[in-house]
N, C-alpha and C positions, 0 to 999 in steps of 0.2 A: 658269245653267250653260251652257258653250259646246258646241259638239254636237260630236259626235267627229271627230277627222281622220282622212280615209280617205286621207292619201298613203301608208301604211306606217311600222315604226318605221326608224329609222336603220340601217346597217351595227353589227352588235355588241349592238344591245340587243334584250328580248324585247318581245313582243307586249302580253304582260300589263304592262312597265313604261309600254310606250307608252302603252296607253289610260290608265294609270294618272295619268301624266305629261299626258296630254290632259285629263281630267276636271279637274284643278287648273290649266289652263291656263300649264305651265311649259315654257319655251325649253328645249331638250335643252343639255347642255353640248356643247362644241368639242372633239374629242379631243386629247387635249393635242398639241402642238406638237413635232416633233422636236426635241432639242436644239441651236443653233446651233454649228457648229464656229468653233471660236477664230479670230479674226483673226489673218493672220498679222502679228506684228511688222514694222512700218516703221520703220526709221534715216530722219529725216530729211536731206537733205545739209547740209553746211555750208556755212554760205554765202560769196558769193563772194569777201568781200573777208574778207583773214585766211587764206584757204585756202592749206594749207600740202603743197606735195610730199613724196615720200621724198628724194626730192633734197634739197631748202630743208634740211626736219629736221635729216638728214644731217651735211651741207654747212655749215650756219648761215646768218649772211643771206648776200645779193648782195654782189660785192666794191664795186658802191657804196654798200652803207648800212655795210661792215664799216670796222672804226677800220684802219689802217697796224700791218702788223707790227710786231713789235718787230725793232732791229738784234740777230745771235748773235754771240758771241768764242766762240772757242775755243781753248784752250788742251792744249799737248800737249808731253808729255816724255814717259820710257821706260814707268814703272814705273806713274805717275799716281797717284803718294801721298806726292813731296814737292815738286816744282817745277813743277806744270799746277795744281794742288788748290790749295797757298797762291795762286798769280796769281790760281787763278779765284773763291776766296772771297775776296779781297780786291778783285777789279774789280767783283765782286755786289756787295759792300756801298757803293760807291763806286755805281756804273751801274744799281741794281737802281730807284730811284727817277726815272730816265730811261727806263726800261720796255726795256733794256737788258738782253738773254740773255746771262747767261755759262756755260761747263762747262766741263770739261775730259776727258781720253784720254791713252791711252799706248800708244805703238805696239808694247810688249811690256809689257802691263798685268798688274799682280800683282792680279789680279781678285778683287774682293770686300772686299780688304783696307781698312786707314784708313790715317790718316795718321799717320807714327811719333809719339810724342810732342816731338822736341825741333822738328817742324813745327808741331805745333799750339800746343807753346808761341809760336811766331815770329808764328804767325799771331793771335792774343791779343793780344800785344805791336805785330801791328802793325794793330790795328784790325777784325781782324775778329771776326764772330760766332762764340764759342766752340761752340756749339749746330750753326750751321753745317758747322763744321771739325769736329766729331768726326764728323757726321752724313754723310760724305763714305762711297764707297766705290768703289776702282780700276775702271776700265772699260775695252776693247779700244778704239781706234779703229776707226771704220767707216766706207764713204763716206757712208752716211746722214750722219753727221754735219758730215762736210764738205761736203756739199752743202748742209748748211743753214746754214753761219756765213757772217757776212758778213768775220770777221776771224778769220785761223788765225793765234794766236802761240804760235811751236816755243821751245824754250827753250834748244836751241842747234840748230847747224847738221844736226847728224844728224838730227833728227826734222824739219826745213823740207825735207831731201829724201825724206824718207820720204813727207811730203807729198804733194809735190807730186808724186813716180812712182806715189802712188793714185788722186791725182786733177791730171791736168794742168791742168786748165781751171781750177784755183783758186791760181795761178802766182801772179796778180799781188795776191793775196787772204794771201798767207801770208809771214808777216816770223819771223824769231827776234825775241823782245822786244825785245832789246838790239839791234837794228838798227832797226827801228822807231822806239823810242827814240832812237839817233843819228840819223837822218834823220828826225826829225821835230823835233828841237831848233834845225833852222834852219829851221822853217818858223814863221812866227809865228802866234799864235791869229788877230790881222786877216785874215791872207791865208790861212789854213784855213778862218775864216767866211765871206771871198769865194766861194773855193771851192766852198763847200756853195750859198750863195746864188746860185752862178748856176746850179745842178745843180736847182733849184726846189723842190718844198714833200714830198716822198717822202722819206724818212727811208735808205731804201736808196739812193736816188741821191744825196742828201748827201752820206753818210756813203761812196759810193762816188769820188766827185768828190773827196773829201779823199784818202783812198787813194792816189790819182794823182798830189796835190798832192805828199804827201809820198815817193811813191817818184822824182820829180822830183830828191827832194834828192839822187841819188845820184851819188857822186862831190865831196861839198861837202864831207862829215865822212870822210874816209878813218880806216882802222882796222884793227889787225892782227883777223887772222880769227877768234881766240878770244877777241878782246872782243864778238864777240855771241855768245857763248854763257852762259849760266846756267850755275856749277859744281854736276856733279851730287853732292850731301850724302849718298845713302843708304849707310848703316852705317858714316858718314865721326862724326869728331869735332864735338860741337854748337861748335864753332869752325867746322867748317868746312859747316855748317847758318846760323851767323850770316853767314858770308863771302858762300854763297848767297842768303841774304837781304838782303845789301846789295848784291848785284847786281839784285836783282829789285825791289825795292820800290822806286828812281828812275826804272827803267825805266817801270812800270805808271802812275808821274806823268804822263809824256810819252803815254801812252794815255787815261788819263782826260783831260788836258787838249782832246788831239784829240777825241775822241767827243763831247766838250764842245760843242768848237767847233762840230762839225759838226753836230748837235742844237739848238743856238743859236737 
């Protein structure tokens, strides 16, 4: 047996345990351990490449990794629920596979409203999406809007000055259809592709370069001044709805043709 230890017993235990504890020669225990307070949680950072700002998120990528906008039309008469709606369902479905914006506005818009029926029959009949055209509803014109089209077509003369006394600076950007139309009948698809091709590879600057091309023509096609206008149909006879629509649907040829060219 070992002889007794004379350092004393530890803090906490007695006398009699110690010697007790000594006689059998056992190591006292360790008093337990406070308990460790938690780690605080670490976020590692992300790392560098990838890392993304509020901005980037935001924003989307950099305008050099981003695609070319798409070109906007717009299209505007009073009401915006029989002669801006058919042009502009009928240039979407024409232009919407060219990655070509179309909509349309009414500079006294029956807001909210659709298109009457003997519209949306026209527009059926002339190729557009039925689904579409019902799905229409009248909106106000605003400059938001016009500051983002790259082409404003009024659908007759009143609403091309309504235009352009909202926004001056979109002067050279805004045709009545039917003027457009005329002057751009003498411009050939060759010499509108010129046009775009020497303007370089921007879809905005094309399609701006033809613009010019065709307001050039002015003075080629003379015309009394209500032949550029659209006749307005609302609460008129579906005669004088089809009449509308034969004024409008050769027009929009001479539009898709150009946007064509210019996209080329």
């Amino acid at each position: 047996m070992n002889s007794p230890r004379d350092d004393g017993p530890p803090p906490g235990m007695s006398r009699r345990a110690w010697r007790k504890m000594q006689q059998h020669d056992v190591a006292p225990e360790a008093p337990a351990a406070a308990p460790e307070a938690p780690a605080t949680p670490h976020l590692a950072a992300p790392p560098a490449e990838g890392k993304i700002s509020l901005p980037d998120f935001f924003n989307g990528p950099s305008s050099a990794a981003a695609p070319q906008a798409s070109l906007t039309i717009l299209t505007v008469c009073t009401g915006n629920i029989c002669r801006s709606p058919l042009a502009e369902v009928l240039l979407r479905g024409r232009l919407e596979s060219l990655g070509v914006r179309v909509h349309s506005a009414g500079t006294h818009a029956l807001v909210g409203h659709g298109m009457p029926e003997p519209a949306l029959e026209l527009a059926a009949q002339s190729g557009a999406d039925p689904a579409v055209a019902a799905a229409h509803h009248a909106r106000y014109l605003v400059e938001p809007l016009l500051h983002d089209a790259d082409l404003v077509l009024a659908m007759a003369r009143e609403h091309r000055s309504h235009v352009v006394k909202m926004m001056p600076s979109r002067l050279r950007r805004t045709f009545t259809v039917r003027e457009f139309a005329r002057l751009a009948s003498t411009l050939t698809t060759d010499a509108a592709r010129a046009a775009a091709d020497g303007a370089g590879e921007s879809s905005q600057d094309r399609f701006a370069a033809v613009l010019r091309a065709v307001a050039e023509q002015r003075g080629l096609t003379p015309a009394t001044a209500d032949e550029d206008d659209v006749v307005d149909p609302y609460r008129r006879s579906r005669e004088t709805y089809a009449r509308s629509a034969g004024q409008l649907v050769p027009a929009l040829d001479e539009v898709e043709r150009i946007v064509r060219a210019a996209l080329a």
